[in-house]
N, C-alpha and C positions, 0 to 999 in steps of 0.2 A: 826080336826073334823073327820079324820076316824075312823073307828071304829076296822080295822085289816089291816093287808099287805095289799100294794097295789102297785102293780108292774108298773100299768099306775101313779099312783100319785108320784112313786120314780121316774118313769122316767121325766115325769115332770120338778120337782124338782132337777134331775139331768143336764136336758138342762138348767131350770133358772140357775143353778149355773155356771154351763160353763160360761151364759152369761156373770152374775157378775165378774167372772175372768180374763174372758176377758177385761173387762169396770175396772180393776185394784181395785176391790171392795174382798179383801179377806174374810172382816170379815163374809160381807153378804154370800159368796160364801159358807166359810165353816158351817153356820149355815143352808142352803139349804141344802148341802150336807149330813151334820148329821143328820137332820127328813129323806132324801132322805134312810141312813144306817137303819135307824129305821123301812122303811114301805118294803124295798123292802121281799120280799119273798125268795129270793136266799141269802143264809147265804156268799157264794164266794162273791158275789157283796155288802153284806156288809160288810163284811170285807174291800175289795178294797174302799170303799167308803169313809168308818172310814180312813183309811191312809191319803187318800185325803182331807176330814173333819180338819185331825189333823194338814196335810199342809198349808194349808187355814187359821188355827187358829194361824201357828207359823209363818206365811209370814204377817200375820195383826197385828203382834207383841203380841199375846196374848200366851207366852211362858207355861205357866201353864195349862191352857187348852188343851195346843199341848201333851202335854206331860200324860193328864190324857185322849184322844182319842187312843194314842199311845201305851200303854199298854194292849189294845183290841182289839190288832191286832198286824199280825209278818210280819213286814214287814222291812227289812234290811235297805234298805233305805232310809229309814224314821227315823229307829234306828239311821244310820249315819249322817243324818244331825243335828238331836237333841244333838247328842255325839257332834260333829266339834265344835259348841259351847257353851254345855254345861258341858259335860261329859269330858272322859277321849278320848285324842284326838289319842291316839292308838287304842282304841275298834271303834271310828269313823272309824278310814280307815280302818281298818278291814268288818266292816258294808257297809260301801259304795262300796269296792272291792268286795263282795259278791252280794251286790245290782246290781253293774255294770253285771256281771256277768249273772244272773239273768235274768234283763231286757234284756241284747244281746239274750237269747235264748228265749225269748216272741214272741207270736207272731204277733205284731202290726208292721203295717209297721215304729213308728217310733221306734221300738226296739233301731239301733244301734242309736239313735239321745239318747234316754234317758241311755243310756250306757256310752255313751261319755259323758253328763252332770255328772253323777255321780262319773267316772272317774275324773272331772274335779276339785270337790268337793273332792277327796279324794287323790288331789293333794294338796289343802289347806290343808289337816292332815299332809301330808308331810312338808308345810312349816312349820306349827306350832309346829311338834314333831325335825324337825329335822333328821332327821330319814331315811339317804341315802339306809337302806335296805329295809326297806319298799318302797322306790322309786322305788330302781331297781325292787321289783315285780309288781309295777304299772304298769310300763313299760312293762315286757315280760307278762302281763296281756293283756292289750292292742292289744300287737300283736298277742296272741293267739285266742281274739275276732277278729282278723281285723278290729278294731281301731288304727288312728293314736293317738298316746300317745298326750295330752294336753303338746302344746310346754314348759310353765315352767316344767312340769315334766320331757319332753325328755331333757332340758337343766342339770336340777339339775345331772341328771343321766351322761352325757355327765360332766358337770364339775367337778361329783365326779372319773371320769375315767382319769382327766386329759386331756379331747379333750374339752379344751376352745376355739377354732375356731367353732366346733359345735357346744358349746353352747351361744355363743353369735350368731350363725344364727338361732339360734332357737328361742332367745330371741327378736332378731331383726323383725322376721315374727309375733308371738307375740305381742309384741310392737307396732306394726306396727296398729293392730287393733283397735283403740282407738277413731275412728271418731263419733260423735252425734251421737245419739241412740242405738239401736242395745240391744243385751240381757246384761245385768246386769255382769251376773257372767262372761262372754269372757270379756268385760270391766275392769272388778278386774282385773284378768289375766294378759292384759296389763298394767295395770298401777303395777302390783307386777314385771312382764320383764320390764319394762323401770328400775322401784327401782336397779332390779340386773344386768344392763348397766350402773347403775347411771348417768342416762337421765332425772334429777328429773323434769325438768319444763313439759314433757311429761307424766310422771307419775300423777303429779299433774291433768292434765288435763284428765288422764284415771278417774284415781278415783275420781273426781267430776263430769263428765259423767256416770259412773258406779253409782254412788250416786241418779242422777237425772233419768236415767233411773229408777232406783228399785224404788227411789221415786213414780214415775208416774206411776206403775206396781203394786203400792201398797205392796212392799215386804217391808218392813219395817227392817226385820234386817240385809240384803243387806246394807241398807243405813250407819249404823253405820260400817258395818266391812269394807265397802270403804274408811270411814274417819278412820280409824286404820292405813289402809297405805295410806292415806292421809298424817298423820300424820309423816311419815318418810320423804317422800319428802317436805316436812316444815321445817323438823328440823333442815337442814343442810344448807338454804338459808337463813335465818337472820330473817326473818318472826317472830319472838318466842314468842312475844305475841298475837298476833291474832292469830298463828297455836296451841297455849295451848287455850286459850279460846278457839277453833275448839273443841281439842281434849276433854274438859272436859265435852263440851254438847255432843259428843259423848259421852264420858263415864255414862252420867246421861242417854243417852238410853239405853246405851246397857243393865244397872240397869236394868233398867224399866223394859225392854221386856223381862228378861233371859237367858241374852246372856254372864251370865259369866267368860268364857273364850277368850271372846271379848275385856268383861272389863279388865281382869287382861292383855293381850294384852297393851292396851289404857294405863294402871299405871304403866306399863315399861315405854311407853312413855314416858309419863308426867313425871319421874325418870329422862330420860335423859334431858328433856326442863331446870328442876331444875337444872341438872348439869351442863349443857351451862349456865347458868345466877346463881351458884353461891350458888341456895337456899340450903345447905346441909340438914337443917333439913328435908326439903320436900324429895326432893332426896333419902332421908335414909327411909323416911317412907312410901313413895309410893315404891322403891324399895324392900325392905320387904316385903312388903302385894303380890306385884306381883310375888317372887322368892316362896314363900310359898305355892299363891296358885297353880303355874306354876309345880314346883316340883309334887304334887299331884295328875297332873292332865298331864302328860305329855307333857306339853306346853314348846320346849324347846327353842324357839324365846322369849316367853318374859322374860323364864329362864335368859338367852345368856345377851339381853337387859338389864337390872335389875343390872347384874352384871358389862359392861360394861359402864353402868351411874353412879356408883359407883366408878370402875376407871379412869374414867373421870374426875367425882368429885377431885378425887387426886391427878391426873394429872393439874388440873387448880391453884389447891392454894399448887404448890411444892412440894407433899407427891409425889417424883417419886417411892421408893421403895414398899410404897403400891400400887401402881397402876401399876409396871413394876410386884407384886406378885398377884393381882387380874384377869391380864391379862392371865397371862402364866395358870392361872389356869381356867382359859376363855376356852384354847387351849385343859385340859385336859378332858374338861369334854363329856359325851357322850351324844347321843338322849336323846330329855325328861330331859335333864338337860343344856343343852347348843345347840351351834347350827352352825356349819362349817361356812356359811354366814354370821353370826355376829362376829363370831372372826375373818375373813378372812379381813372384814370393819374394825375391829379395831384395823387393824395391826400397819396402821401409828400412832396411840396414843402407840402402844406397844414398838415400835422400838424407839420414844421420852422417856419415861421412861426408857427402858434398855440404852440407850446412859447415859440418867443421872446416871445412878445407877454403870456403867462399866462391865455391863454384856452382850455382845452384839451375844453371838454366836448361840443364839435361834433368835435374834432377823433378823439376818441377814438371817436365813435361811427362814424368814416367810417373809419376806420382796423381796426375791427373786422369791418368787409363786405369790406373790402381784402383783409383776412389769411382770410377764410373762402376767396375765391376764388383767390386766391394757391394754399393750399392744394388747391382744386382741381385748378386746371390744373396747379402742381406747377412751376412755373415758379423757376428757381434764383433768375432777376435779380427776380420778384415777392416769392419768399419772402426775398431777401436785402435788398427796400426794407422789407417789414413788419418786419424784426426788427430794422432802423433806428429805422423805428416804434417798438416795442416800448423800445429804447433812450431815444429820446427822451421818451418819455413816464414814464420808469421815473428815480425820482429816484436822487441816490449814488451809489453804489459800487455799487448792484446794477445798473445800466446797461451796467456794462463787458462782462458775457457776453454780453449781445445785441447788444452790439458787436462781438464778436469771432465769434460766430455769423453774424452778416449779410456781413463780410468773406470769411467762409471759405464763405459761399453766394456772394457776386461772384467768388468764382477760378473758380467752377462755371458762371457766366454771362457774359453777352456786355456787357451796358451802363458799358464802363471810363467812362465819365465819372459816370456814378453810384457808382461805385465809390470815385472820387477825393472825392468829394462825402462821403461815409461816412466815408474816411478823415481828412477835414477834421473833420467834427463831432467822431469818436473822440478825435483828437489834442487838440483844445478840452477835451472831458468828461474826458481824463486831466491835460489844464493844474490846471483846478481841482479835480482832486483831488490836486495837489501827486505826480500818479509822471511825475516830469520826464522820464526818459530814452526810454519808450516813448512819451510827447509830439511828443517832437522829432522822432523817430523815423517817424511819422504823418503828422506835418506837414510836414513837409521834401519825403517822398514824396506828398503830396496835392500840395506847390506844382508839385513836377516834373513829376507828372502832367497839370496845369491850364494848366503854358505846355506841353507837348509837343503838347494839344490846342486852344492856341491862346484861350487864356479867362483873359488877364489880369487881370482883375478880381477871379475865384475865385483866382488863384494871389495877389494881393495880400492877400485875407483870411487866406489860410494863414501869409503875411509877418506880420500885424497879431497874428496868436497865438503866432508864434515872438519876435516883439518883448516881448509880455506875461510870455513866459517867459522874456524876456531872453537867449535863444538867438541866434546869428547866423541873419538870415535869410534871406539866400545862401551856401551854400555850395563852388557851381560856378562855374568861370570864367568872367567877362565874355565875353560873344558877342564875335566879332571883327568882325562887321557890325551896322550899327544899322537892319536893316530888319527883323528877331525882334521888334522893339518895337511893328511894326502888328499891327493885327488883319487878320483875313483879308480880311474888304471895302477897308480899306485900303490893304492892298497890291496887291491889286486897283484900286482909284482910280488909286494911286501910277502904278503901268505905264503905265496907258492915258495920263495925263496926260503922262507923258516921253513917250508916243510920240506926242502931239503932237494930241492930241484935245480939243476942249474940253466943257467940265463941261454943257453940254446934250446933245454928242453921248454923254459917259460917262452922263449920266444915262438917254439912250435906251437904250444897250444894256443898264444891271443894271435898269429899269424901277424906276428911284428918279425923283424929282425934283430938279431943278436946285439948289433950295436942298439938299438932302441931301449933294449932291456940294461942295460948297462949302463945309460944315461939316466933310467928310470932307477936304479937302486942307488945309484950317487945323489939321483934326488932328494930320494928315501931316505939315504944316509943324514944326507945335510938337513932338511929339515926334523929330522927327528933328535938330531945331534950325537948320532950313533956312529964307528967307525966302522964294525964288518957287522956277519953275519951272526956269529954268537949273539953278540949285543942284539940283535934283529929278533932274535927266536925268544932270548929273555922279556926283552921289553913286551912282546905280544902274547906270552903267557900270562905275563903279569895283570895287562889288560883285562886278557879276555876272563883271569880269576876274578879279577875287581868287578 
């Protein structure tokens, strides 16, 4: 109803919005704040307003709107959070180290509080690009503010120097932060330092507080990039169909809201969930789609990711030499296309591969940085891959103790599918050394383990050693249903299709393609021994009455 500027109505309008932001209401706040940019009279304050406005609009997950406020105004900042996850994740931390900047020589008294947030956000560029130089000037950034450096950033800095006692006390104080409530993104923070302690039940609990915070604060796209490394701490506990269901309603927000650099983050995931359980086609095409848009956008974690669920894939159904070649080239690639952290994790699949292939003299020397930092952080599920290591690289009979050492380190850790993984090679290295009964023994409990977590493939290798020994290699009773024989995406496919959806609409909702889904119900088909859909919808009635 006004009729021109009004500096008492902008103000106003500027306290309701506060209010609304406070009471976790963005949408309302920033549509306050926008009429507030419109009446005030001072061009400076609306400008500042419009920034604010467009916050408001991208924290109530309206990405689109953030982004058309955003460009009517310069404000770095703001630049940089839009970049982190939409843009290009180099020009983000560029934008936010400028923003930090910025804000440190403002003059509000919470200057260095919003300097340091900014910083802290422009530590996630770093995780995402990969990108150890742009760390270390986040770092001597910091201290030229008088800013303490965001502990994963002083860590990453600290382990790309080689001072792993540093960085695991960095990671550790960090971590450390994780208790109910508190701010959102310090929440992230620890739950990404627990990831890189591999402290995953800790992790998990950061970022589903981190989650529930944003939640309740009304940040909306907070919520989704918690469950992104949500999703990492899932994937290695055995969890992998409820932690992919997790990850895929994440990925239908991060859609939603325009977060995608989020998303392509999320479809590396979901890459690897396929490769622990076997689905190659999935695997291959959600791998794709994430190295693609990753490459582009300098995203070099789900670059890293993408390609290591790929050798994964390899590694699970015997392709060692693709997978000891995917690896190494894991090793070679730089920021924005790979990512030190992820090849550093995927050592012990690398050092397995190069054993099989007989190429071991890269393998040994990555395997040695492995077990230094292992060591460090002191991690059971780290020191329990290196003494796998150790095994496999260890010819004979002298192999067996550090097999049985790394075992009796997985009862002390959390990654049961690595575990099963261990007890697979064990059972193999005691095949051939002719001690049949602790063989069998191994392997029997590697296969049980491999279907209870749904990764038929790995439990069919465990088959293919208990056949070498001439063991039976089943010993449990036939399932009385024959849907145990999908994998988890396709029983997933399966449902939707009885219930009468067809293969474009399923492919919209797991954010596959049409040919994927197609190739998935021919699966379905064939193992089920079914020819269409009728047969589909009967057999899983039947089931689900039994």
């Amino acid at each position: 109803a006004a009729l021109g500027p009004s500096a008492r109505l902008a103000a106003e309008l500027t306290a309701a919005a506060a209010r609304a932001r406070a009471a976790g209401e963005p949408a309302l706040s920033g549509l306050l704040t926008e009429r507030a940019a419109d009446l005030t009279p001072d061009p400076q304050a609306g400008s500042r307003l419009l920034a604010r406005a467009a916050a408001d609009a991208w924290n109530s997950g309206d990405g689109d709107r953030a982004r058309l406020l955003a460009v009517r105004t310069d404000t770095p900042a703001l630049d940089g959070v839009l970049a982190l996850r939409t843009g290009h994740a180099g020009d983000a931390f560029d934008a936010l180290t400028e923003g930090a900047a910025r804000a440190a020589d403002g003059p509000s008294d919470r200057a260095g509080e919003h300097a340091r947030h900014l910083l802290a956000r422009a530590t996630e560029a770093v995780v995402y690009t990969g990108d150890l130089r742009r760390c270390r000037e986040a770092v001597h950034l910091a201290h030229r503010l008088g800013i303490e450096p965001p502990g994963v950033l002083g860590s990453l800095a600290a382990a790309a120097d080689g001072r792993y006692d540093d960085a695991r006390d960095l990671l550790e104080a960090t971590a450390g932060r994780c208790g109910p409530g508190g701010d959102p993104t310090l929440l992230l923070h620890a739950g990404i330092a627990a990831l890189m302690l591999g402290d995953h039940p800790r992790a998990a609990t950061a970022t589903v507080r981190a989650a529930g915070a944003a939640r309740a604060r009304g940040l909306t796209p907070l919520v989704s990039q918690a469950m992104e490394f949500r999703a990492h701490a899932d994937l290695w506990t055995g969890r992998l169909r409820a932690a992919e269901a997790a990850a895929l309603d994440a990925l239908r927000q991060a859609y939603a809201t325009g977060q995608d650099n989020g998303a392509c983050h999320l479809q590396a995931a979901l890459a690897m969930f396929a490769a622990l359980t076997g689905d190659a086609a999935v695997c291959r095409d959600r791998a794709a789609a994430a190295r693609s848009y990753a490459l582009a956008h300098g995203l070099g974690l789900p670059a890293a990711l993408a390609q290591w669920a790929l050798a994964l894939l390899d590694l699970g159904f015997g392709r060692f030499d693709s997978a000891a070649a995917r690896l190494r080239a894991l090793a070679g690639l730089g920021p924005g296309h790979g990512h030190r952290a992820v090849r550093h994790l995927a050592t012990p699949h690398y050092v397995e591969a190069a054993v099989h292939t007989g190429d071991t003299r890269i393998a040994r020397s990555a395997h040695a940085d492995y077990d230094r930092w292992a060591h460090a952080v002191r991690s059971a599920d780290d020191l329990a891959l290196s003494a796998r290591c150790h095994a496999l690289l260890t010819p004979g009979a002298d192999a067996v103790e550090h097999y049985r050492t790394a075992l009796d380190l997985h009862d002390r850790g959390t990654r049961a599918l690595e575990r099963a993984r261990t007890e697979l090679l064990f059972g193999a290295a005691l095949r051939r050394l002719r001690l049949r009964a602790e063989a069998r023994d191994r392997l029997h409990s590697a296969r049980e383990a491999f279907e209870a977590f749904g990764a038929p493939h790995c439990a069919e290798r465990a088959r293919a050693e208990l056949r070498a020994l001439g063991a039976p290699a089943d010993t449990a009773h036939p399932p009385r249903n024959r849907t145990p024989r999908l994998t988890a995406q396709q029983l997933r496919v399966a449902r939707m299709a009885a219930d009468g959806a067809t293969n474009r609409e399923i492919a919209t909702s797991l954010a596959l393609s049409p040919r994927t889904i197609d190739h998935h119900l021919r699966g379905v088909f064939t193992r089920l021994g079914i020819r269409s859909r009728i047969e589909l919808v009967r057999l899983l009635e039947d089931e689900h009455g039994a």
